[in-house]
PDB file of N, CA, C and O in Angstrom:
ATOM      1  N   UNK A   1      29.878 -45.963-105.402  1.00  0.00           N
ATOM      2  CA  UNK A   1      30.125 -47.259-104.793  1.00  0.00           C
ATOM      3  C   UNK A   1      29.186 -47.421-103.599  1.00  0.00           C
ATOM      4  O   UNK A   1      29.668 -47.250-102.479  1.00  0.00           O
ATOM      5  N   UNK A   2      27.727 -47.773-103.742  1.00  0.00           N
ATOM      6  CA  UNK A   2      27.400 -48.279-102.561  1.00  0.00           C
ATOM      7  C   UNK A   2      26.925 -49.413-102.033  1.00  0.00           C
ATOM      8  O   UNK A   2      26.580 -50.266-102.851  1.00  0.00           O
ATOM      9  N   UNK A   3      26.834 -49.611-101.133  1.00  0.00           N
ATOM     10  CA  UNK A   3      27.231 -50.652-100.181  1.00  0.00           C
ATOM     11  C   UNK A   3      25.643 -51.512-100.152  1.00  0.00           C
ATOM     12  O   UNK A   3      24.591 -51.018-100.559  1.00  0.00           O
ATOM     13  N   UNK A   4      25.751 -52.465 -99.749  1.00  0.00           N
ATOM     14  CA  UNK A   4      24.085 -53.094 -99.947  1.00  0.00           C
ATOM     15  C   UNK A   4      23.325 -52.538 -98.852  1.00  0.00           C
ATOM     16  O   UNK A   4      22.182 -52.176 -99.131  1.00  0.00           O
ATOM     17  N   UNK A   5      23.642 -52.426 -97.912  1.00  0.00           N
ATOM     18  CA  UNK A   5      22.970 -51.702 -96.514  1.00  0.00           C
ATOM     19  C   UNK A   5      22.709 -50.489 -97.525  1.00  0.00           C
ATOM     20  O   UNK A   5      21.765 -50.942 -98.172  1.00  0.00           O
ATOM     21  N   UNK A   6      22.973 -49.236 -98.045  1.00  0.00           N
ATOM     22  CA  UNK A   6      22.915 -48.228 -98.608  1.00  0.00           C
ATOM     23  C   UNK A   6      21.973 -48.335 -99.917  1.00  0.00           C
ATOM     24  O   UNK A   6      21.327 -47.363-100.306  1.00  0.00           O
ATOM     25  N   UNK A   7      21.941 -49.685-100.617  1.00  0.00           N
ATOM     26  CA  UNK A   7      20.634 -50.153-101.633  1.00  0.00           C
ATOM     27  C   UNK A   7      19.636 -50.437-101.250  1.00  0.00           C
ATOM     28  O   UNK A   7      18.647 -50.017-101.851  1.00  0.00           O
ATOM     29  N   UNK A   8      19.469 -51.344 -99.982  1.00  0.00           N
ATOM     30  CA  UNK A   8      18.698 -51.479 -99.064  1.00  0.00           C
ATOM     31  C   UNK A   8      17.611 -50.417 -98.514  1.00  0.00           C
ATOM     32  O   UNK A   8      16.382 -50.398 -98.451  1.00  0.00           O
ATOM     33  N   UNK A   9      18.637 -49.562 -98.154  1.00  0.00           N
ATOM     34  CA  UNK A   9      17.812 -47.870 -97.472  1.00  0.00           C
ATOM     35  C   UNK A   9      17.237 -47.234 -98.464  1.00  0.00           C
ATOM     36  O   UNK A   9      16.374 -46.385 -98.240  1.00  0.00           O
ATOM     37  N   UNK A  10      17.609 -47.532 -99.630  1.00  0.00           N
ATOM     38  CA  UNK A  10      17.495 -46.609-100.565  1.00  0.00           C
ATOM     39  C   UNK A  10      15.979 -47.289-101.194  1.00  0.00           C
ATOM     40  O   UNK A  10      15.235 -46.394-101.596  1.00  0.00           O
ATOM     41  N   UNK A  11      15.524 -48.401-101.313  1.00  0.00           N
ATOM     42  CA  UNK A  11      14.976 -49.473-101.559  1.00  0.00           C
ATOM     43  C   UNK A  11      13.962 -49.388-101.017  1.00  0.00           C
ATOM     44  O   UNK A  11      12.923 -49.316-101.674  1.00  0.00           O
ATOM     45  N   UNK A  12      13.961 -49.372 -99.709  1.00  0.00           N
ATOM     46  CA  UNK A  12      12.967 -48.695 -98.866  1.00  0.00           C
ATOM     47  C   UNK A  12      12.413 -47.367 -98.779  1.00  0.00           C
ATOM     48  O   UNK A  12      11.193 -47.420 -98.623  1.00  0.00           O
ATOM     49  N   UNK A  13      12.885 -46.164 -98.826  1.00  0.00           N
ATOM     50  CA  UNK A  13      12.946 -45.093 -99.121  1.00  0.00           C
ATOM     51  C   UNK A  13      11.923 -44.689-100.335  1.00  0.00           C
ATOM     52  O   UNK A  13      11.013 -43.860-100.331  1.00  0.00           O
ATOM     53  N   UNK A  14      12.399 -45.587-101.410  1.00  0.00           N
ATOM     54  CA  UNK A  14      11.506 -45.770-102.401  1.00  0.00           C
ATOM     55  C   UNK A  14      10.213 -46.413-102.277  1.00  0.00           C
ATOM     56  O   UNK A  14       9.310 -46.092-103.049  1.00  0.00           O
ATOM     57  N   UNK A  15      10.006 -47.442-101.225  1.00  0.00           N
ATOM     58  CA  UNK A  15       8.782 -47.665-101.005  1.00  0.00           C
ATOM     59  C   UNK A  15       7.533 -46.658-100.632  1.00  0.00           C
ATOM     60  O   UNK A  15       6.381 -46.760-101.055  1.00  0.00           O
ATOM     61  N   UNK A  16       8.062 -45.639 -99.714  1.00  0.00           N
ATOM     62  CA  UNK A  16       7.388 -44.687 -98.661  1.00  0.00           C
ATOM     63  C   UNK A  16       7.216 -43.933-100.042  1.00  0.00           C
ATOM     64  O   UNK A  16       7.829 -44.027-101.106  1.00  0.00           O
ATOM     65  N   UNK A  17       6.231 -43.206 -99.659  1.00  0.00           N
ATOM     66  CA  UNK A  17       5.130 -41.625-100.434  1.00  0.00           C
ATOM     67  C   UNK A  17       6.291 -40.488-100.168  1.00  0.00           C
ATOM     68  O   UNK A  17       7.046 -40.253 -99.226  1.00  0.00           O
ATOM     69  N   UNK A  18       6.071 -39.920-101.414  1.00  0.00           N
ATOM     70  CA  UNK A  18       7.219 -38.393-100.922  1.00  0.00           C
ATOM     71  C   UNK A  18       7.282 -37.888 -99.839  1.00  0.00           C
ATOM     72  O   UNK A  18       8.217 -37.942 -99.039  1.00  0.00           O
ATOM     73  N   UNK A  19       6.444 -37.446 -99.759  1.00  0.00           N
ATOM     74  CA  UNK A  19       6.186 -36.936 -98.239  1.00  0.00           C
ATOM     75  C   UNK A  19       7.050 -37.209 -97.210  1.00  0.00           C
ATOM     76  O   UNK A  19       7.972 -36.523 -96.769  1.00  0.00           O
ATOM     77  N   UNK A  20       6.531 -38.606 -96.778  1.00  0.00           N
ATOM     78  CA  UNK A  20       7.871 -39.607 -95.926  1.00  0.00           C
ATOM     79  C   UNK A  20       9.035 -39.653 -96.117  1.00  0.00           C
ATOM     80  O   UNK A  20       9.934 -39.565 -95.281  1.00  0.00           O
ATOM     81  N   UNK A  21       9.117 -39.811 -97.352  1.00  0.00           N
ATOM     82  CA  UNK A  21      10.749 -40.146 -97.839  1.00  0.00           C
ATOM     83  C   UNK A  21      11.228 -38.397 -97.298  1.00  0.00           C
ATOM     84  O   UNK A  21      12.201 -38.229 -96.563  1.00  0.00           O
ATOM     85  N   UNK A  22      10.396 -37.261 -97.789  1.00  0.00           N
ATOM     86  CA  UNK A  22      11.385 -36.056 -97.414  1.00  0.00           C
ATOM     87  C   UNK A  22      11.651 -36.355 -95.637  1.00  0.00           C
ATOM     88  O   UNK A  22      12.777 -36.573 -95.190  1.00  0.00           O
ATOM     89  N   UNK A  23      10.624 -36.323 -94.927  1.00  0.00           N
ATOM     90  CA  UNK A  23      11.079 -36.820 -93.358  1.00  0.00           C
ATOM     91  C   UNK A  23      11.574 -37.607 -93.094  1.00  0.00           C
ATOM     92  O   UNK A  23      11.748 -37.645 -91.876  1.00  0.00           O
ATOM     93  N   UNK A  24      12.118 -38.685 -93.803  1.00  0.00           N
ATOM     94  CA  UNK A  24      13.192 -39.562 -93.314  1.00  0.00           C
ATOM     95  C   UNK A  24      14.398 -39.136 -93.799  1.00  0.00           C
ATOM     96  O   UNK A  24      15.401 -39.508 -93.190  1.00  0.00           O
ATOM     97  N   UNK A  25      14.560 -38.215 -95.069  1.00  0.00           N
ATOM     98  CA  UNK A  25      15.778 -37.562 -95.522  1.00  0.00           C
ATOM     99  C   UNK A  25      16.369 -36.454 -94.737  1.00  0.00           C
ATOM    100  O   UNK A  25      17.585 -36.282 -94.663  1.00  0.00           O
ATOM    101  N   UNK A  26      15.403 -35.631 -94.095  1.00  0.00           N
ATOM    102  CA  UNK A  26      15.837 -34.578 -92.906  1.00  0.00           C
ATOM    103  C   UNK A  26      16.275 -35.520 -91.860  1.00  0.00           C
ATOM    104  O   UNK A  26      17.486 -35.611 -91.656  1.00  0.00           O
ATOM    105  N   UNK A  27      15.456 -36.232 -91.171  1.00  0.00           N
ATOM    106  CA  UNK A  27      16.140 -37.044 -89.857  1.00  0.00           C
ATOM    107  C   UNK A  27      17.712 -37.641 -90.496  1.00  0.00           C
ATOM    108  O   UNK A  27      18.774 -37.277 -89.990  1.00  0.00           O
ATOM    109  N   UNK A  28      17.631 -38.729 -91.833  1.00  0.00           N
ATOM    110  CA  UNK A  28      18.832 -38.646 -91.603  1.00  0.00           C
ATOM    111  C   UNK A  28      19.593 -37.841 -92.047  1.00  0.00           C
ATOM    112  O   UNK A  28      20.581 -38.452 -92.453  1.00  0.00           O
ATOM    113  N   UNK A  29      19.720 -36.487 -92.246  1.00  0.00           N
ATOM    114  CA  UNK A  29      20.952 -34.959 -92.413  1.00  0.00           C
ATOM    115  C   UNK A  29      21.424 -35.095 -91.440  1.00  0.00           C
ATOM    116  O   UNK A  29      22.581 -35.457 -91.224  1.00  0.00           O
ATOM    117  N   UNK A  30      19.884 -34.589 -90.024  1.00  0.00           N
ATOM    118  CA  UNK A  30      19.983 -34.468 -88.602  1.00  0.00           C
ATOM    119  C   UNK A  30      21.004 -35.764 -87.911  1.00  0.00           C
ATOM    120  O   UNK A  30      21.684 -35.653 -86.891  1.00  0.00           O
ATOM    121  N   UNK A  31      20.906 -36.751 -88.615  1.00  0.00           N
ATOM    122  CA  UNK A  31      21.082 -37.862 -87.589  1.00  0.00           C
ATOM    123  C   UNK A  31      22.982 -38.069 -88.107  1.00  0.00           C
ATOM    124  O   UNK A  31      23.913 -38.426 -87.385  1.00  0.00           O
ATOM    125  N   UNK A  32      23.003 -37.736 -89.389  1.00  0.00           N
ATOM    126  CA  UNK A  32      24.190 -38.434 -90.004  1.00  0.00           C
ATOM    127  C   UNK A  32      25.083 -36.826 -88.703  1.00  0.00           C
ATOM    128  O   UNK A  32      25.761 -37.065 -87.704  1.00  0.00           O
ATOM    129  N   UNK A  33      24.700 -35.295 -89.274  1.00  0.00           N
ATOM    130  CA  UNK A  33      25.152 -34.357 -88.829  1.00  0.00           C
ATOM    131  C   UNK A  33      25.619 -34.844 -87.358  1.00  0.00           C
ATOM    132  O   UNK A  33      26.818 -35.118 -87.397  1.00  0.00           O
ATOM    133  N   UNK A  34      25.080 -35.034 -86.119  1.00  0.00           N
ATOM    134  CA  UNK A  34      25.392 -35.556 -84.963  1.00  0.00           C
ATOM    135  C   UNK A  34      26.592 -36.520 -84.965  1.00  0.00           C
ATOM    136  O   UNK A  34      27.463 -36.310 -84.122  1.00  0.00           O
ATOM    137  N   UNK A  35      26.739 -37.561 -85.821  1.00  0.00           N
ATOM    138  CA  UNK A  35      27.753 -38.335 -86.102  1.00  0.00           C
ATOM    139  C   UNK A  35      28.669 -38.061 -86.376  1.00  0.00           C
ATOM    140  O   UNK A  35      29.669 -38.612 -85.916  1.00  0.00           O
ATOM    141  N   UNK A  36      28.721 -36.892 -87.420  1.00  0.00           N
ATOM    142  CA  UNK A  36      29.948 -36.014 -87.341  1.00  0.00           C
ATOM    143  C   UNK A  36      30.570 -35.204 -86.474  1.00  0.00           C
ATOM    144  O   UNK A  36      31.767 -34.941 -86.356  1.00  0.00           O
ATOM    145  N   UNK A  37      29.498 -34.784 -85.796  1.00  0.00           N
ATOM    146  CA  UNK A  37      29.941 -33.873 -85.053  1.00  0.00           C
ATOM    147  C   UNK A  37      30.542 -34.520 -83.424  1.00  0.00           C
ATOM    148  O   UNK A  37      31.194 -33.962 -82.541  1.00  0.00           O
ATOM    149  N   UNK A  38      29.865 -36.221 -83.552  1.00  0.00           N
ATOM    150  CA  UNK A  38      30.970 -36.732 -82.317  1.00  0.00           C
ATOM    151  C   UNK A  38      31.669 -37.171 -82.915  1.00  0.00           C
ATOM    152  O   UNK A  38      32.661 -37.224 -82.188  1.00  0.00           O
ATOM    153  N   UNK A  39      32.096 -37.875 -84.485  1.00  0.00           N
ATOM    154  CA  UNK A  39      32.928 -37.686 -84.473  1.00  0.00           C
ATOM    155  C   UNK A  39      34.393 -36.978 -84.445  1.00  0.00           C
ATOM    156  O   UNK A  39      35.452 -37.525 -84.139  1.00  0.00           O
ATOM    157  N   UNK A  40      34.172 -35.490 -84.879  1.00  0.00           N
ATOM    158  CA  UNK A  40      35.059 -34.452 -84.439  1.00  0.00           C
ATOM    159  C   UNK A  40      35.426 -34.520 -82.727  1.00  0.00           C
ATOM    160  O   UNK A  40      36.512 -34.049 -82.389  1.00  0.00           O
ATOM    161  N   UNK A  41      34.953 -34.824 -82.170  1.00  0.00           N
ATOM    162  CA  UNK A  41      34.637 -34.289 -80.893  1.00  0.00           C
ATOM    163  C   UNK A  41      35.632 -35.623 -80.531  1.00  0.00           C
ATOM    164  O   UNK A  41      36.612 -35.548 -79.789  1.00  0.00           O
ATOM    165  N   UNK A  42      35.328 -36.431 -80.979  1.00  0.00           N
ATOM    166  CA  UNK A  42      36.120 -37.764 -80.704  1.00  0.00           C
ATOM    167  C   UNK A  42      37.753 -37.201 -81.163  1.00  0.00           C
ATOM    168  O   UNK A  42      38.689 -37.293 -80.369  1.00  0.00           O
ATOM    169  N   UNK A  43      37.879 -36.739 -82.266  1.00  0.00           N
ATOM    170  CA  UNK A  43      39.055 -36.775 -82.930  1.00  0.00           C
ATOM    171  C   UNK A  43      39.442 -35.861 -82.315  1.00  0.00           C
ATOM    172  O   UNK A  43      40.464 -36.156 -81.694  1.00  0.00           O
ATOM    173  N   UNK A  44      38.968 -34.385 -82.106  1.00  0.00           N
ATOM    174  CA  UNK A  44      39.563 -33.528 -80.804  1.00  0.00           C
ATOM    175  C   UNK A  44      39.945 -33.869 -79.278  1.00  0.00           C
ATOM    176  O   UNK A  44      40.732 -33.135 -78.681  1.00  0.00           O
ATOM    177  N   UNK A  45      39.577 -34.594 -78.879  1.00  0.00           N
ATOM    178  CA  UNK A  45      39.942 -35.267 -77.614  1.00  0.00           C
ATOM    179  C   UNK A  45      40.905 -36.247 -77.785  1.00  0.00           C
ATOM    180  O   UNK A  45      41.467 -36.654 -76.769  1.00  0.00           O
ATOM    181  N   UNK A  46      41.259 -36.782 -79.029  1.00  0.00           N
ATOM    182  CA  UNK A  46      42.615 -37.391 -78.757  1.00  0.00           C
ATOM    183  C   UNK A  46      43.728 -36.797 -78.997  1.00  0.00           C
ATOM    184  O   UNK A  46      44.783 -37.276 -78.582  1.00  0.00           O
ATOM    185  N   UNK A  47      43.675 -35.449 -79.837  1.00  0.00           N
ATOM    186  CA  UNK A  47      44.478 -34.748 -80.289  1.00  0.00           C
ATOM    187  C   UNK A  47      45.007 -34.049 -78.614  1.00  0.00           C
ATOM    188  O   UNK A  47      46.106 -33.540 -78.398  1.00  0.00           O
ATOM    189  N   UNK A  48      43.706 -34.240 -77.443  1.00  0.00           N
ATOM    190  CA  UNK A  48      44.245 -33.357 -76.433  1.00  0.00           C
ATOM    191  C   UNK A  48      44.547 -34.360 -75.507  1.00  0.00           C
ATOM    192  O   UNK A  48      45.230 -34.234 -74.490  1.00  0.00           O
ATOM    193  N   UNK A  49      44.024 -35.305 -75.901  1.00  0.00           N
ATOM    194  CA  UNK A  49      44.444 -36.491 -74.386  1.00  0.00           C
ATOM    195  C   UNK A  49      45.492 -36.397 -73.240  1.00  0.00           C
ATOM    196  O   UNK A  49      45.385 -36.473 -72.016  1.00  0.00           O
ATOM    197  N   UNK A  50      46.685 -36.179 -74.193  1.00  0.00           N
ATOM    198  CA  UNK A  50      47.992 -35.901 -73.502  1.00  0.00           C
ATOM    199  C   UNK A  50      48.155 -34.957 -72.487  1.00  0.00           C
ATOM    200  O   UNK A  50      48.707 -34.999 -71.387  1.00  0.00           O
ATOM    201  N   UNK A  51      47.609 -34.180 -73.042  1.00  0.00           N
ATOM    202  CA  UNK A  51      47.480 -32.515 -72.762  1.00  0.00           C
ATOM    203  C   UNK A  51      46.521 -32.580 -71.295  1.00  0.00           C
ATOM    204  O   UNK A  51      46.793 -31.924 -70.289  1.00  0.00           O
ATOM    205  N   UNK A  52      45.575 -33.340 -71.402  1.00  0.00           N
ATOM    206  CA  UNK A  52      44.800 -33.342 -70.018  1.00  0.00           C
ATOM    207  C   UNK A  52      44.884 -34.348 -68.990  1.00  0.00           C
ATOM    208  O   UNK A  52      44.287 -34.409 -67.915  1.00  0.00           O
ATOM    209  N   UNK A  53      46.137 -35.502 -69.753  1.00  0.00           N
ATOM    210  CA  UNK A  53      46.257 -36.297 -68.929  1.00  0.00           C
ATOM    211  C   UNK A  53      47.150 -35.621 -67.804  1.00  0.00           C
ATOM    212  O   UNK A  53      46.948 -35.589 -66.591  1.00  0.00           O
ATOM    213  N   UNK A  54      48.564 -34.900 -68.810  1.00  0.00           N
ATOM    214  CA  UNK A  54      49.513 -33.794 -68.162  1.00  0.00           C
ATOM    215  C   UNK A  54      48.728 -33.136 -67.150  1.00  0.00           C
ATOM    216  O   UNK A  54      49.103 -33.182 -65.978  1.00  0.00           O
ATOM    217  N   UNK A  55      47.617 -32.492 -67.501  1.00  0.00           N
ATOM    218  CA  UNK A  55      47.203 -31.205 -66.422  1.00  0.00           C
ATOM    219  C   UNK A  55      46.736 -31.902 -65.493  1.00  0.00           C
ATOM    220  O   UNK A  55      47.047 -31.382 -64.421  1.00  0.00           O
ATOM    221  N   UNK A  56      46.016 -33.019 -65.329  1.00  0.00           N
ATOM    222  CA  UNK A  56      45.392 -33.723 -64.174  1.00  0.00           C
ATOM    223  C   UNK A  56      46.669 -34.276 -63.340  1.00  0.00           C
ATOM    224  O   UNK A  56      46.749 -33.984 -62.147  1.00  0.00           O
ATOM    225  N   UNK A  57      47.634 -35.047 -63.936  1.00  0.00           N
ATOM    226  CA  UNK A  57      48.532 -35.106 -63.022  1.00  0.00           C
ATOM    227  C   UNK A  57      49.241 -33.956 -62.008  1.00  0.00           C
ATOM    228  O   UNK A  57      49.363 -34.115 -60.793  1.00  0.00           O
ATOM    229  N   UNK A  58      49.585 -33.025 -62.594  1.00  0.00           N
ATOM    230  CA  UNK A  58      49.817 -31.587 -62.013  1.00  0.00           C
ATOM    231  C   UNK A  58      49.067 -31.255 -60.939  1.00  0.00           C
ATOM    232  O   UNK A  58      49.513 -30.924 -59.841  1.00  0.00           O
ATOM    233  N   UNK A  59      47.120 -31.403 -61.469  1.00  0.00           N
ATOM    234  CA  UNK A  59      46.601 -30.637 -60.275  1.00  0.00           C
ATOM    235  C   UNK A  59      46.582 -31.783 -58.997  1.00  0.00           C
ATOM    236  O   UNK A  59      46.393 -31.441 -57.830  1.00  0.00           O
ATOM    237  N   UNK A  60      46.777 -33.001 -59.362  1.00  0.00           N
ATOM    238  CA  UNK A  60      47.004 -34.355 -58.327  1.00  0.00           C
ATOM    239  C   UNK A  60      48.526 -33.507 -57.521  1.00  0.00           C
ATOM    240  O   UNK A  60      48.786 -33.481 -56.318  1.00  0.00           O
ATOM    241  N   UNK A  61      49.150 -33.023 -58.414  1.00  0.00           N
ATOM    242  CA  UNK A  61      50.701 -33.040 -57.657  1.00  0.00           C
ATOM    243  C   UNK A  61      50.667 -32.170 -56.618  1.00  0.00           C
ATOM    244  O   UNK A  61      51.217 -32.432 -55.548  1.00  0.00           O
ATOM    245  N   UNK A  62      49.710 -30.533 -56.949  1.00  0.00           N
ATOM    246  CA  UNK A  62      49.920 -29.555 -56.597  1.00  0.00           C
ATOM    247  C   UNK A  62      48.706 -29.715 -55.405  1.00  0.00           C
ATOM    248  O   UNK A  62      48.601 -28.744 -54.656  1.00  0.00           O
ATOM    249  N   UNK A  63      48.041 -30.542 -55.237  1.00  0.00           N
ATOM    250  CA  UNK A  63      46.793 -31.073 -54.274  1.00  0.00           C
ATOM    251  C   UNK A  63      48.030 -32.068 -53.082  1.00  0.00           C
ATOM    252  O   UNK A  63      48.145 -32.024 -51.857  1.00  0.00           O
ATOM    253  N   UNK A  64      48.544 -32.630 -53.807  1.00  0.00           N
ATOM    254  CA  UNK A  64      49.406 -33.206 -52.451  1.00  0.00           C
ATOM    255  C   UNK A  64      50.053 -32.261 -52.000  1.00  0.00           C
ATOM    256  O   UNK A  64      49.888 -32.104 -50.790  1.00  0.00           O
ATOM    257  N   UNK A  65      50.950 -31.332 -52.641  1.00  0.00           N
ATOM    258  CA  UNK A  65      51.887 -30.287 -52.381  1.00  0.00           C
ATOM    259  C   UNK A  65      51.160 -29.389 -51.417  1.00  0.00           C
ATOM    260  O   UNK A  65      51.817 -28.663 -50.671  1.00  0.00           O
ATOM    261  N   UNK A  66      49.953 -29.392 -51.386  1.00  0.00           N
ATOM    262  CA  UNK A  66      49.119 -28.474 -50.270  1.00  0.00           C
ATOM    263  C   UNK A  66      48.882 -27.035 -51.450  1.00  0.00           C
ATOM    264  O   UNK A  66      48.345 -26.026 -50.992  1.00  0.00           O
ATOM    265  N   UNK A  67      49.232 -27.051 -52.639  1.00  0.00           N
ATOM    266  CA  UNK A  67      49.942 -26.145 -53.025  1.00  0.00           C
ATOM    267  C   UNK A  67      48.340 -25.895 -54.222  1.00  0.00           C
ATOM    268  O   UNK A  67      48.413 -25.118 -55.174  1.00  0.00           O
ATOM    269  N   UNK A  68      47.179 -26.610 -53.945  1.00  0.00           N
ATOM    270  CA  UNK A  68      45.801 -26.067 -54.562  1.00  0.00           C
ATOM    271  C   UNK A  68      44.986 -25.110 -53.364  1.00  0.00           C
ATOM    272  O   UNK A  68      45.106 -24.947 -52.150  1.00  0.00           O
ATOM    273  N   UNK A  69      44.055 -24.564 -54.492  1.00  0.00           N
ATOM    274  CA  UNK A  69      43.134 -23.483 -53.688  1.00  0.00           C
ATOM    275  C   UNK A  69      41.723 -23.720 -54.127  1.00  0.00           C
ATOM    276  O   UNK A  69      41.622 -24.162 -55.272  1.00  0.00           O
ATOM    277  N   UNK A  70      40.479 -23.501 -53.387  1.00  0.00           N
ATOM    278  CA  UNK A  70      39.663 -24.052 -53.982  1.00  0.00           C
ATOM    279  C   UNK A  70      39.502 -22.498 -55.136  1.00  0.00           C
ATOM    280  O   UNK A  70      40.276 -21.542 -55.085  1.00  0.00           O
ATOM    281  N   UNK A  71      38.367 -22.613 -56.050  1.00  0.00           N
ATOM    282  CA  UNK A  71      38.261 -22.092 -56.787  1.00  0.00           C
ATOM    283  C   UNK A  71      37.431 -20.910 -56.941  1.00  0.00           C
ATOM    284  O   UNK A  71      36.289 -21.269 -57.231  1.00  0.00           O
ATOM    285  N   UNK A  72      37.521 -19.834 -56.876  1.00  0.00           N
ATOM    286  CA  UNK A  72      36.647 -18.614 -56.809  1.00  0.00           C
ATOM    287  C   UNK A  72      35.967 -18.168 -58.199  1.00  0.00           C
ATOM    288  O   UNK A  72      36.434 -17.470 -59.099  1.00  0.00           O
ATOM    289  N   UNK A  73      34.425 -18.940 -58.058  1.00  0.00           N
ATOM    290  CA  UNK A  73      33.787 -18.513 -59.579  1.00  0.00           C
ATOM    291  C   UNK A  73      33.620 -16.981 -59.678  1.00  0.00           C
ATOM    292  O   UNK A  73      32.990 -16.825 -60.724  1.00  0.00           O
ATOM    293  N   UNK A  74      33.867 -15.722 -59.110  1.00  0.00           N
ATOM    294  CA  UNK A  74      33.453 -14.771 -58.869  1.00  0.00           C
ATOM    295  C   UNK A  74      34.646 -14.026 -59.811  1.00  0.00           C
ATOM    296  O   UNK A  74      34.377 -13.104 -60.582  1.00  0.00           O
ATOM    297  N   UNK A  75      35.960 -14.553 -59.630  1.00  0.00           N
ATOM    298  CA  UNK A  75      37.004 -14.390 -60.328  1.00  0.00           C
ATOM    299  C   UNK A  75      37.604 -14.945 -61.746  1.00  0.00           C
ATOM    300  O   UNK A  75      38.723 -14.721 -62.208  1.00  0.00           O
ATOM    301  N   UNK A  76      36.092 -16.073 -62.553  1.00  0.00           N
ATOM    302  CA  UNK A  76      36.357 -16.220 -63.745  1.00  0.00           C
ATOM    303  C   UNK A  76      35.502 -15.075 -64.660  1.00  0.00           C
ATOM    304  O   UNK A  76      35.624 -15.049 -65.885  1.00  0.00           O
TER     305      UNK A  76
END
């Protein structure tokens, strides 16, 4: 099932010399790959949203409470 944008590319694709067509087929692996990979990145961050909205409120709470320290990189 594809889409006319996708006959289109394909259309073109076919215009270009092998050659080309293989370098426009790597860029888009490269290009589609990135897309996936924000999209994961997207879909992992909502799965945690909650989770960091929670912890930021906390370190807001524990910053009024007097009750933060600054942070010693020496000790991660």
């Amino acid at each position: 099932m594809a889409s006319t944008a996708i006959a289109t590319v394909v259309k073109m694709l076919e215009s270009l010399p092998e050659a080309l067509q293989d370098q426009v087929v790597e860029h888009l692996r490269e290009y589609l790959a990135d897309l996936q990979d924000e999209l994961e990145w997207q879909r992992l961050f909502q799965q945690t949203q909650h989770q960091l909205v929670t912890a930021a409120r906390r370190a807001r709470q524990e910053i009024a409470e007097g009750l933060a320290r600054p942070m010693d990189y020496d000790q991660l």
